[in-house]
C-alpha positions in Angstrom: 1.9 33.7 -75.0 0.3 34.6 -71.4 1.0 38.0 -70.1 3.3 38.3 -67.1 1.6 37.9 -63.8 1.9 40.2 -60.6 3.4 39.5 -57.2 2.1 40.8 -54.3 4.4 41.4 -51.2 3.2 42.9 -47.4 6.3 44.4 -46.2 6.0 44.4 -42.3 4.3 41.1 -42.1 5.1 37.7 -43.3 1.4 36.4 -43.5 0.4 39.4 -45.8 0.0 36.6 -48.6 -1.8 33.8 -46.2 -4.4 36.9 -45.2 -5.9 37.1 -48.8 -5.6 33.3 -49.3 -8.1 33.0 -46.1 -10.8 34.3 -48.2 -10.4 32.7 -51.6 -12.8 30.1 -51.6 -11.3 27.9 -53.2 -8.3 27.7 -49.7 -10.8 27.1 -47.5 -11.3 23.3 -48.7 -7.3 22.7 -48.4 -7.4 24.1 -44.9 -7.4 21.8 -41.7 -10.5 22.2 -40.1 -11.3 22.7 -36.7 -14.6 21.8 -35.3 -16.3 20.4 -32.4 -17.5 16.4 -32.1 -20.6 15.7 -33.1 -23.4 14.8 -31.2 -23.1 11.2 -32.9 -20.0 10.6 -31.4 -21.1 11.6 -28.1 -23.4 8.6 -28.2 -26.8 8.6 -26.3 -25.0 10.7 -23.4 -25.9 14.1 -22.8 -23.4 17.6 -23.2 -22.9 17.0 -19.1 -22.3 13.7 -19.1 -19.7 13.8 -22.0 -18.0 16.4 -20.3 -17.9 14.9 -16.9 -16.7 11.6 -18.9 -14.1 12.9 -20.9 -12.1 14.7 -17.8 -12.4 11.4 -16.0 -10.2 10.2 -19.0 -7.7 13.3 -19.1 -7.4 13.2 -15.4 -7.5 9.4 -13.7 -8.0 8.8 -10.0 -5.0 8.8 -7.7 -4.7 5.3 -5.4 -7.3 4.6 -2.8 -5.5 5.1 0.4 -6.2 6.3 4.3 -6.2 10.0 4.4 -4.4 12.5 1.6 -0.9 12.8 1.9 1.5 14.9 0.1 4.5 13.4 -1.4 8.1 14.6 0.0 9.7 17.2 -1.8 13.5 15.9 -2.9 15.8 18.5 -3.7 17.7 16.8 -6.4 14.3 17.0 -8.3 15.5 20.6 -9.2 18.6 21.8 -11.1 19.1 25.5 -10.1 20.1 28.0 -12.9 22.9 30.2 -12.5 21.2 33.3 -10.8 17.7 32.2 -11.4 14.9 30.2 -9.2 13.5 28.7 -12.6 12.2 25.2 -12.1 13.4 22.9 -14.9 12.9 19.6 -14.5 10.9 17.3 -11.7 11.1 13.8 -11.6 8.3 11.2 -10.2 8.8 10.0 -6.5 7.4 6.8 -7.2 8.8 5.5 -10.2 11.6 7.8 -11.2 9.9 8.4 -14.3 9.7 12.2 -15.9 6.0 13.5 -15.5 4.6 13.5 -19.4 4.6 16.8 -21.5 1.9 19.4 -20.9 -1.2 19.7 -23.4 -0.2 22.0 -26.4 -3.4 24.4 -27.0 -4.1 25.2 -30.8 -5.5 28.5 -31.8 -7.7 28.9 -34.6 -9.3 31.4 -36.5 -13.4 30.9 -36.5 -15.4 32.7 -39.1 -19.2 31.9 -39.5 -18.8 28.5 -41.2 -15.8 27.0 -39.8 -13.0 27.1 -38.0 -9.4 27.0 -39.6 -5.6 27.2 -38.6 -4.6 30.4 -36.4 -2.0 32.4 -39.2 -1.2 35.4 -36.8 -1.6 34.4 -33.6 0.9 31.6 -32.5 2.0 29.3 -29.1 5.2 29.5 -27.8 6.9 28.1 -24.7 6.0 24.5 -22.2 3.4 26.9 -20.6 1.5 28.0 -23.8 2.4 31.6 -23.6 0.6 33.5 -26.9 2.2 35.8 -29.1 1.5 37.8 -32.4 3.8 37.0 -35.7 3.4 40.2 -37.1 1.3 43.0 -37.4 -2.4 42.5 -38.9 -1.8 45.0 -42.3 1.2 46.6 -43.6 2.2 48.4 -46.8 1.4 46.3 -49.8 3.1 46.2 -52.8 3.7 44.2 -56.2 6.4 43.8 -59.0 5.6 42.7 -62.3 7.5 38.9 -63.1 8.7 37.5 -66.3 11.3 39.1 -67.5 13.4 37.0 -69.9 17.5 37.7 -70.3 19.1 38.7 -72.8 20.9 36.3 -75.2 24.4 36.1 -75.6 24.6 37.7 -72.2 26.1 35.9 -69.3 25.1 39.1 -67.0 22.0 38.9 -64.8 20.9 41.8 -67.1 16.8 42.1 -67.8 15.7 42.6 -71.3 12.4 43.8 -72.8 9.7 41.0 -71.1 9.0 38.2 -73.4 4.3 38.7 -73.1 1.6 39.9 -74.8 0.8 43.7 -75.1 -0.6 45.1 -72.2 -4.4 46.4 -71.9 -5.0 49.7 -70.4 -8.6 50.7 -69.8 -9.1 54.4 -69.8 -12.0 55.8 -68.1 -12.2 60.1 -68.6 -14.4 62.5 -66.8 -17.3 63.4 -69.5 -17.7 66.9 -70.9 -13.8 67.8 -70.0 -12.0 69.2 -73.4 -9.0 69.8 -71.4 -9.3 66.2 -70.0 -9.8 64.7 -73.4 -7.3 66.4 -75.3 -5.0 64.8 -72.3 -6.2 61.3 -72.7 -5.7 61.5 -76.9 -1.8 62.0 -76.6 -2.3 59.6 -74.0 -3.4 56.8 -75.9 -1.2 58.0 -78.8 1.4 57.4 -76.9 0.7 54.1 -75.5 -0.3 52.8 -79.1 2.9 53.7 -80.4 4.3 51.6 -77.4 2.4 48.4 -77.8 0.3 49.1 -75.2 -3.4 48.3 -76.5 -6.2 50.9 -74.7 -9.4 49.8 -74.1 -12.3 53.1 -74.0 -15.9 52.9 -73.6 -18.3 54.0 -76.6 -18.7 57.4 -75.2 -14.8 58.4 -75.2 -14.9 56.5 -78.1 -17.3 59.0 -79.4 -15.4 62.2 -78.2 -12.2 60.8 -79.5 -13.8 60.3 -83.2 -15.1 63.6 -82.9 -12.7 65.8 -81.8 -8.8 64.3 -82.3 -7.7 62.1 -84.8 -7.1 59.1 -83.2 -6.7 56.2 -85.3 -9.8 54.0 -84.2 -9.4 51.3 -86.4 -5.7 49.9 -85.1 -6.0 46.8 -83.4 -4.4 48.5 -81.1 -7.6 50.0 -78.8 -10.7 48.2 -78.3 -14.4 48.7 -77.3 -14.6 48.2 -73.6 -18.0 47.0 -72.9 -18.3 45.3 -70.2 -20.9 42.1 -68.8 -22.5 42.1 -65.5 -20.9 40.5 -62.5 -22.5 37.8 -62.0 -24.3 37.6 -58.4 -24.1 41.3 -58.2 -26.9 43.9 -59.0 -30.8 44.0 -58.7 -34.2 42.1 -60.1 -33.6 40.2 -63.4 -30.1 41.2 -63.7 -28.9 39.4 -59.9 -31.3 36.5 -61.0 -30.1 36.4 -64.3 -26.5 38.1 -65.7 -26.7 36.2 -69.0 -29.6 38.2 -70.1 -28.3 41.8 -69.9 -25.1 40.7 -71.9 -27.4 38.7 -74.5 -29.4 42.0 -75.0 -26.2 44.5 -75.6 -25.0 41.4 -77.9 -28.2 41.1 -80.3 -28.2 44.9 -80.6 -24.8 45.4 -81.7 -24.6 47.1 -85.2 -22.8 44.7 -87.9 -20.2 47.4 -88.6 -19.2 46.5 -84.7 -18.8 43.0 -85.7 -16.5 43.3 -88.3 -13.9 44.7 -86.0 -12.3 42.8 -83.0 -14.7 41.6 -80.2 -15.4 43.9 -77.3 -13.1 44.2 -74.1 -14.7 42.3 -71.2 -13.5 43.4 -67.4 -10.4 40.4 -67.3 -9.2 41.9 -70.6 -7.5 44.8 -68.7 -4.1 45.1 -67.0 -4.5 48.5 -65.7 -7.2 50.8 -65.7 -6.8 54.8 -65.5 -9.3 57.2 -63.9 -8.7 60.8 -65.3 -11.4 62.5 -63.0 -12.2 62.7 -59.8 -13.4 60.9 -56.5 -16.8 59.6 -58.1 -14.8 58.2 -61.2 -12.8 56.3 -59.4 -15.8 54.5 -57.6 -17.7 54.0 -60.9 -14.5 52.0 -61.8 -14.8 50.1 -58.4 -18.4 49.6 -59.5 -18.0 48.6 -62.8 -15.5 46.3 -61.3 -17.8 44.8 -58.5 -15.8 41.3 -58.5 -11.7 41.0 -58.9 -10.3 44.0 -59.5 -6.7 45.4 -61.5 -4.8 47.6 -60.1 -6.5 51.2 -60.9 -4.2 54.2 -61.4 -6.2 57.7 -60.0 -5.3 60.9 -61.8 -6.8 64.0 -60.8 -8.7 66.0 -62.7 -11.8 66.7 -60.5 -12.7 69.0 -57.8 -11.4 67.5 -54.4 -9.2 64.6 -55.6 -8.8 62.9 -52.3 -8.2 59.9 -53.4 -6.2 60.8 -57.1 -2.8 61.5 -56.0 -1.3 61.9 -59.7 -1.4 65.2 -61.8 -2.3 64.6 -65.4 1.2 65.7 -66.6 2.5 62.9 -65.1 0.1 60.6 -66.3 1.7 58.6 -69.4 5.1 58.2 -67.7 3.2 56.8 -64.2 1.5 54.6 -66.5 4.5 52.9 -68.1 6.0 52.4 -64.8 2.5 50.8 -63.3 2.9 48.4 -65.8 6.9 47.6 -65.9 7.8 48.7 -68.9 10.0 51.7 -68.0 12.3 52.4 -64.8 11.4 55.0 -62.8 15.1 55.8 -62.4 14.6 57.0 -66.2 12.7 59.5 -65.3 14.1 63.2 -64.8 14.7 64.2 -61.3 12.0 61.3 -60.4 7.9 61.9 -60.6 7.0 64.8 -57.6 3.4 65.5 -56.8 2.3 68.8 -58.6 -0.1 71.4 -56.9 -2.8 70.4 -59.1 -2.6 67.0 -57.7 -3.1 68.3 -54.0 -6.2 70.5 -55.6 -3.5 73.7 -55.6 -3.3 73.7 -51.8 -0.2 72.6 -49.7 -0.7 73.4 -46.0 2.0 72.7 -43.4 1.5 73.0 -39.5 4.9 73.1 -39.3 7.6 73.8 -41.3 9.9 70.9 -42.5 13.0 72.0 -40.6 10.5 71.5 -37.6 10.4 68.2 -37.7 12.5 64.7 -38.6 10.1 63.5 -41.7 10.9 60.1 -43.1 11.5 60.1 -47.2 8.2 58.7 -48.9 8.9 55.8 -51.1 9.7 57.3 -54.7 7.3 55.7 -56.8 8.3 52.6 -59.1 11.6 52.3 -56.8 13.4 49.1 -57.5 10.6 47.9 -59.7 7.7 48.0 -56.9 4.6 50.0 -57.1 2.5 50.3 -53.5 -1.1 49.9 -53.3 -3.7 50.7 -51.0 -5.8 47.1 -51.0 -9.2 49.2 -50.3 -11.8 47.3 -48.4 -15.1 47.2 -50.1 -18.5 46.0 -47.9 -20.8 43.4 -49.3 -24.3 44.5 -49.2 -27.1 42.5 -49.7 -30.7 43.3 -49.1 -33.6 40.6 -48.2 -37.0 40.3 -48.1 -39.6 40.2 -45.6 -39.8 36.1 -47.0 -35.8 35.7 -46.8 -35.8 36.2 -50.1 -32.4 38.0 -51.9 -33.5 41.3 -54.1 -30.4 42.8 -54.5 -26.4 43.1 -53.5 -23.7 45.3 -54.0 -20.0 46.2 -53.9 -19.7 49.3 -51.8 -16.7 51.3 -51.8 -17.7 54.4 -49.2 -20.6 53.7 -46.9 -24.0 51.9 -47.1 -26.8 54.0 -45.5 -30.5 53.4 -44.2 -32.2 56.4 -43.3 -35.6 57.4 -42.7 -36.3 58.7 -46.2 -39.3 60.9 -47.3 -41.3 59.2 -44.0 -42.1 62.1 -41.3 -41.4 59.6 -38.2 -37.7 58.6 -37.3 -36.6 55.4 -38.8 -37.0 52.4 -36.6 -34.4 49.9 -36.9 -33.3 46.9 -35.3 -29.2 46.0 -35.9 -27.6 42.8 -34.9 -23.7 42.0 -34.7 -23.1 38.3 -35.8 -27.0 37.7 -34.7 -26.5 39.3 -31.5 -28.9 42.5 -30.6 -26.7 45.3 -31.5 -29.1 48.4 -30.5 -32.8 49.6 -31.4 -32.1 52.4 -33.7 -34.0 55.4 -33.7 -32.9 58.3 -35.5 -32.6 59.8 -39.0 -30.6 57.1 -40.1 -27.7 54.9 -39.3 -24.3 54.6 -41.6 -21.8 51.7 -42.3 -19.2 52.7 -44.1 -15.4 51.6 -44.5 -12.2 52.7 -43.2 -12.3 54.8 -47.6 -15.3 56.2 -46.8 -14.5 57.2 -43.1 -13.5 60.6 -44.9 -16.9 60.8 -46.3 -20.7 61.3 -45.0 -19.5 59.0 -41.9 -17.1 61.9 -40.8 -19.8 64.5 -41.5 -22.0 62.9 -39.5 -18.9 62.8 -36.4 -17.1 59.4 -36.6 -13.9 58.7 -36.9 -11.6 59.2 -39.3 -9.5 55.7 -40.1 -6.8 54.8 -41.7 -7.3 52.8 -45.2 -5.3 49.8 -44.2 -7.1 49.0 -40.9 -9.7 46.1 -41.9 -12.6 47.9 -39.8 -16.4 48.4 -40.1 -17.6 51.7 -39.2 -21.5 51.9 -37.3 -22.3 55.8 -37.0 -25.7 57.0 -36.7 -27.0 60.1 -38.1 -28.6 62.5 -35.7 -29.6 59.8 -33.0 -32.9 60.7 -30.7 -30.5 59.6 -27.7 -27.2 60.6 -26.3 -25.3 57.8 -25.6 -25.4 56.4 -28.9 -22.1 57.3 -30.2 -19.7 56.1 -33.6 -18.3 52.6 -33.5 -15.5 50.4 -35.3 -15.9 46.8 -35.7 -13.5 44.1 -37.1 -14.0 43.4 -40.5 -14.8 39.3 -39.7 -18.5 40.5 -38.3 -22.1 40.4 -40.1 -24.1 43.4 -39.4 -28.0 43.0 -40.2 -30.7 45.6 -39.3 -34.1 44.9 -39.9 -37.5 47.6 -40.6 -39.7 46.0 -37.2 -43.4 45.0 -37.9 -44.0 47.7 -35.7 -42.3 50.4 -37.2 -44.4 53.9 -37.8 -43.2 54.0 -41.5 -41.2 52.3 -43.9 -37.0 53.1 -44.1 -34.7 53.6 -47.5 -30.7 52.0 -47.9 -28.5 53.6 -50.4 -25.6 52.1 -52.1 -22.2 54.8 -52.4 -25.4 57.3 -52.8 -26.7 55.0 -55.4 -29.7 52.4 -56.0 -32.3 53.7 -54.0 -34.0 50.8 -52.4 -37.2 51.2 -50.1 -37.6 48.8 -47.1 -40.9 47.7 -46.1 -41.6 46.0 -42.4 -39.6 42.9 -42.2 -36.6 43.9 -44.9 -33.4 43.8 -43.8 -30.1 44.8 -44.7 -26.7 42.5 -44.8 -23.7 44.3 -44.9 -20.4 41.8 -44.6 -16.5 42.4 -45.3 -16.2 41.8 -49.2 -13.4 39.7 -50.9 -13.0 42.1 -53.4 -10.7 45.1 -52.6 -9.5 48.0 -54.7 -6.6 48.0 -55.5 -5.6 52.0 -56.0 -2.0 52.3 -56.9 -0.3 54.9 -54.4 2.2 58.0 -55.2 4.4 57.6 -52.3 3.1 55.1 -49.5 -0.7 54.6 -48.4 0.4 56.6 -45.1 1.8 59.5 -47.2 -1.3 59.6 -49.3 -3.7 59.5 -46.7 -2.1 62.4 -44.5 -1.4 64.6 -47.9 -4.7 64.3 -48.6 -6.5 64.9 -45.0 -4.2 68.3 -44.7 -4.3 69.5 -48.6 -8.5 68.7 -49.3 -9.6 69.4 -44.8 -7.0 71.4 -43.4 -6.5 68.5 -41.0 -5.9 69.8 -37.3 -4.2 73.2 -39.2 -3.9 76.3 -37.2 -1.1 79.1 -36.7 1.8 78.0 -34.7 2.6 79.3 -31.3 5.7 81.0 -30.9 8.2 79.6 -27.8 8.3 81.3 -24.6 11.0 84.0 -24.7 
């Protein structure tokens, strides 16, 4: 039997669901397209001549006469509206006839390939007036579906789901006791529940050596996980199939015996017990589709892990529907460890009217933060592709170990963007605003806004300043043949790559997201975490004028 599936819903806008369809490629054949005519159908005529022809057809000539003359105005043409000069109707002169409707415009959206249906913007009114059906994000959220009822029971009451056991991958910070010993009554736990866990070989390891787990229930699995295909560098973008043949002809026979490793679409969930850089191993380990990832802190900073480890087991269960968070005592409440031990307040809470957070797992629906990830992709000097990758946080080029500044050209959907010349530029998204892109002074964005940040790092100029772009762009920057020295691009801090004269960099909006599970609401989150981890704009009140 298939395990129950999830459904997404975008409160605040009804097109949350048409958004992600947009991308999928396999929507884009079912959409009506909008393009241009061809130049075949143009004939033998020119653009000019077309154009000139076709108005000629939209807009005959009026009657040869003697001179221009306007026709009379007649007053029973108009029906006056109570209190209002508003034209309604007009009738011909000549015939008596009505004059025909207006031309209805059509919007559309138009990416890089094609054009397709507009889904947000919209035409209303005779006079093709334009208005917006919603917002462009909004708080999204899923509920886990089939549920069976209960037999003998004519009550809408829901029973235990009728589905396979769930898969939980667990991924734990390395060389953390306190962490492990955590994650063993974890998985304990979930065993005893029929939830199966998926660990890597070196938790594996630590589990075998240190608590007595049983290792051999069916009940956990090795996770060891294949390639992405299309994703990586050298033999492994060219070829995926080769890295997975290799890990498969050196398996040990004792591995064989036992149930076949965990792939990435074998898990339901996957827990981070760690910190920030856990959470984006996960997103890179995960570099295609991704499940929803529960973040529990148990590093340093935690901006991004909003749940405390004791809460861990029971904000698991409810992640995956299979308890009620109204069974929980006095409801899950974000600990101090969580916020990193910190809880800073401009104001106090009698200050101000604060709207309630969303209590987690409230009527069966868990928010998530659908964080954007940037498709990177680096080419050579021939137009040939050596490597892409999923970034989470930022992409940067810099000037690396050369003395001179980095020289590079940037383009914005192949038009000339600036000349850069400083010790680097960064692209980051709206996740890794937070990150080296606000160290180096841009803007801090929220994690819902589909944006592209450009911020350069200590530009030779002073008008070059920070800039957001919509996530539908290409950005490419290019090493010049004229360049003093050659430039480096990093990946999330990761997979150095050097760029030689004529490399360039393609950085896009990817159709992957992360899909981090949320504590309250992705607003909450975000402005716990700015004020607990920065002491966002946190100073000592002044007192009122006496």
């Amino acid at each position: 039997m298939k395990w129950r599936t999830l459904s997404l819903l975008g409160t605040g806008a009804a097109s949350r669901s048409l958004l992600a369809q947009a991308f999928a490629p396999s929507s884009l054949s079912s959409r009506r397209r909008v393009s241009s005519p061809s130049p075949s159908r143009l004939g033998s005529v020119g653009p000019k001549d077309a154009a000139v022809r076709d108005a000629k057809d939209l807009f005959p000539k009026p009657p040869k006469g003697k001179g221009k003359r306007k026709a009379p105005i007649n007053s029973a043409d108009f029906e006056p509206v109570a209190g209002s000069r508003q034209r309604q109707k007009r009738q011909s002169t000549n015939n008596g006839g009505s004059i025909p409707n207006k031309r209805r415009l059509e919007l559309a959206w138009c990416n890089h390939d094609s054009c397709y249906e507009a889904i947000r913007e919209k035409v209303v009114g005779e006079h093709n007036h334009m208005e917006l059906s919603g917002p462009a994000t909004g708080q999204v959220v899923y509920s886990w579906k089939g549920y069976s009822m209960e037999e003998g029971s004519s009550s809408n009451k829901i029973s235990k789901p009728v589905a396979s056991p769930p898969a939980v991958l667990m991924l734990v910070k390395r060389d953390e006791e306190e962490l492990l010993e955590v994650a063993a009554e974890a998985i304990e736990h979930l065993m005893t529940m029929g939830v199966q866990v998926l660990v890597d070989s070196t938790l594996r390891g630590e589990l075998a050596e240190l608590y007595s787990v049983d290792l051999d229930s069916d009940m956990i699995r090795l996770f060891d996980p294949k390639p992405v295909p299309g994703f990586g560098s050298g033999e492994q973008l060219l070829n995926p199939a080769a890295d997975s043949n290799m890990k498969t002809n050196g398996s040990t026979g004792d591995d064989d015996e036992g149930p076949a490793p965990a792939d990435l679409s074998d898990a339901d969930l996957v827990v981070t017990l760690g910190g920030d850089g856990l959470l984006m191993y996960a997103a890179h380990v995960f570099s295609g589709p991704a499940p929803p990832i529960l973040p529990v802190a148990g590093g340093s900073m935690g901006f991004l892990t909003p749940f405390a480890r004791e809460e861990m087991l029971q904000a698991i269960l409810i992640s995956l529907g299979l308890q009620d968070a109204k069974d929980v005592a006095n409801g899950l409440k974000i600990s101090q460890r969580a916020n990193n031990n910190m809880q800073i307040e401009a104001t106090t809470p009698e200050g101000y009217n604060e709207r309630p957070p969303l209590a987690f797992g409230n009527n069966n629906q868990i928010c998530i933060s659908m964080r954007m990830r940037l498709d990177c992709r680096v080419f050579g000097a021939d137009g040939t592709l050596r490597s892409r990758y999923a970034v989470l946080n930022e992409a940067v080029i810099d000037r690396g170990s050369s003395p001179y500044l980095a020289s590079l050209e940037c383009f914005c959907d192949d038009v000339h963007l600036t000349t850069v010349q400083a010790d680097g530029i960064i692209f980051s998204t709206p996740t890794g605003s937070t990150a080296y892109s606000m160290a180096a002074g841009g803007s801090v964005v929220h994690p819902a806004v589909p944006a592209i940040l450009v911020t350069p790092i200590c530009p030779h100029v002073l008008s070059f300043r920070s800039m957001v772009f919509p996530d539908h762009v290409i950005l490419r920057c290019y090493v010049p043949s004229d360049a003093r020295g050659t430039a480096c691009v990093y990946f999330d801090g990761k997979h150095h790559t050097e760029l030689h004269r004529g490399d360039s960099v393609e950085i896009r909006m990817s159709a992957h997201p992360v899909p981090t599970i949320n504590r309250a609401d992705h607003s909450s989150d975000w402005l716990s975490s700015l004020k607990s981890n920065f002491n966002f704009n946190t100073r000592v009140k002044q007192k009122p004028l006496s």
